[in-house]
C-alpha positions in Angstrom: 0.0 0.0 0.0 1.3 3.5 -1.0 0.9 5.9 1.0 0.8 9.9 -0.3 2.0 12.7 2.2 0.9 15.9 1.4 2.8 19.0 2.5 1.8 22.3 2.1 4.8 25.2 2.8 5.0 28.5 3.0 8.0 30.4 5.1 8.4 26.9 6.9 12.7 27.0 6.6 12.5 26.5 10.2 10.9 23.2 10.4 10.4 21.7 7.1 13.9 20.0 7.4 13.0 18.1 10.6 9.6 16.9 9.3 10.8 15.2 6.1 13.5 13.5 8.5 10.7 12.4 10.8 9.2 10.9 7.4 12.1 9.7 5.6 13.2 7.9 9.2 10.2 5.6 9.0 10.0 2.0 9.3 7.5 1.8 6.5 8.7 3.1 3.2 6.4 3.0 0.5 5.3 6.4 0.3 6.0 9.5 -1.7 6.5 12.6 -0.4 4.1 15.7 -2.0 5.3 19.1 -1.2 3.8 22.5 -2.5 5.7 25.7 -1.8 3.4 28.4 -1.9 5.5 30.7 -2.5 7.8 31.3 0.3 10.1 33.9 0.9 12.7 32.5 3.5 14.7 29.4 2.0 12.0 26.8 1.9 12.4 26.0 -1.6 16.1 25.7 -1.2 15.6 23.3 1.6 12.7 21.0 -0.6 15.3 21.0 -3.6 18.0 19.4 -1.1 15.7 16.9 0.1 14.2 16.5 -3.3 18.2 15.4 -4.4 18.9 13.1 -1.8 15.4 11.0 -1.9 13.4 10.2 -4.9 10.5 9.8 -3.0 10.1 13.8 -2.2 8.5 15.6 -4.9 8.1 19.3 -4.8 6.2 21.8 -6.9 6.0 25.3 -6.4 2.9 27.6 -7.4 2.0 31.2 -6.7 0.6 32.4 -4.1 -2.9 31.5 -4.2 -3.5 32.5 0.0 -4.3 29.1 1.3 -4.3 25.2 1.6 -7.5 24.7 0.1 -5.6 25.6 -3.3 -2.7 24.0 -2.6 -4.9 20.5 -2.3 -6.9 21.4 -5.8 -3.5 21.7 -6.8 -1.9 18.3 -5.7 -5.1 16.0 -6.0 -4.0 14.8 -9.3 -0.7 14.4 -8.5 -0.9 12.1 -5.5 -0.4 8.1 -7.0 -1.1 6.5 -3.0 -3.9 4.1 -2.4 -3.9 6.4 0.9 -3.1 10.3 1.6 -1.5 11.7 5.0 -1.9 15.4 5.3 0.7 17.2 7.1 2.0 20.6 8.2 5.0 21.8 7.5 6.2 21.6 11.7 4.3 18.6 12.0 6.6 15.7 13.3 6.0 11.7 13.0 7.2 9.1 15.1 9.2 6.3 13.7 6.5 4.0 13.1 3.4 5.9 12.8 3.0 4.8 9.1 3.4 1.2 10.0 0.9 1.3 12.8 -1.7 3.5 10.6 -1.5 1.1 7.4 -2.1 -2.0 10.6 -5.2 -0.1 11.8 -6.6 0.4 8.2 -5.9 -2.7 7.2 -7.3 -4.7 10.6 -10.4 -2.5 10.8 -11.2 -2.2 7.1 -12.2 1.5 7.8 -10.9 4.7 5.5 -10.1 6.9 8.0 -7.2 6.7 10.9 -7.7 9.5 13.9 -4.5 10.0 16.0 -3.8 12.2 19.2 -0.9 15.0 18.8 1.4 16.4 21.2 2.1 19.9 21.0 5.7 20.8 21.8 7.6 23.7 22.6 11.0 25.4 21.1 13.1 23.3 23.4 11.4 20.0 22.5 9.6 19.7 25.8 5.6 18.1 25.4 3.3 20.9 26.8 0.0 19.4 25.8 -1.4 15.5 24.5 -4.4 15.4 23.1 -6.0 12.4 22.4 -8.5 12.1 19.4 -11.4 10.9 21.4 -11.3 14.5 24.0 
C-alpha cells in the first residue's frame, strides 16, 4: 500500500527540514512525499530541492501564491499516486512508526479513515499538551 504525504509550505525554513527527517526515518517506506511551496520567501524552496536530491521519494512543486491550503490541495489531488493520503503541516513531526501502525489499523479494521492524538511541543522539544482524538 502507497501511502501519499501531502505538505503544504510557506515560510516553513525552520521546520520543514526536521519533518521530512521524521518521514524519511520511517520504518514503513512506500510512500512518496508531495510538497507545494506556496511561495515562500525565506529558503523553503532551497531546503525541498536538497531533500528532493537526496530522496526520490520527495516531490516538490511550487505555485503562486494562491493564499491558502484549500488551493494547494486542488493543486496536488491529481498528482498524488497512494492508495492512501497523509496530510501534514510543515512543523508537524511523526514518530518512527506511525506509518506502519496506521496502514495496521486500516488494514485490521477495514475503515478509510485513521484518527490519531498530537502532542504539542515547545522550542526546546519539551511536550506541553497531549491530546488524544477521542477528548
Amino acid at each position: 500500500m502507497k501511502v501519499s504525504i501531502f505538505i503544504p509550505v510557506y515560510n516553513g525554513e525552520k521546520y520543514i527540514g526536521k519533518t521530512l527527517d521524521s518521514i524519511l526515518s520511517q520504518s514503513y517506506t512506500n510512500f512518496e512525499i508531495l510538497c507545494v511551496d506556496d511561495s515562500s520567501v525565506d529558503n523553503s524552496w532551497d531546503v525541498l530541492l536538497d531533500y528532493q536530491k537526496k530522496d526520490d521519494r520527495v516531490k516538490i512543486y511550487r505555485k503562486e501564491n494562491e493564499g491558502n491550503v484549500p488551493f494547494s490541495w486542488r493543486f496536488i489531488l491529481p498528482k498524488i499516486s497512494g492508495e492512501w493520503t497523509l496530510y501534514l503541516s510543515q512543523d508537524d513531526f511523526l514518530e518512527n512508526d506511525f506509518l506502519q501502525e496506521s496502514i495496521n489499523i486500516l488494514k485490521s479494521t477495514k475503515s478509510g479513515l485513521v484518527i490519531t492524538g498530537f502532542n504539542t511541543v515547545d522550542e526546546n522539544g519539551n511536550v506541553t499538551n497531549m491530546v488524544s482524538p477521542l477528548s
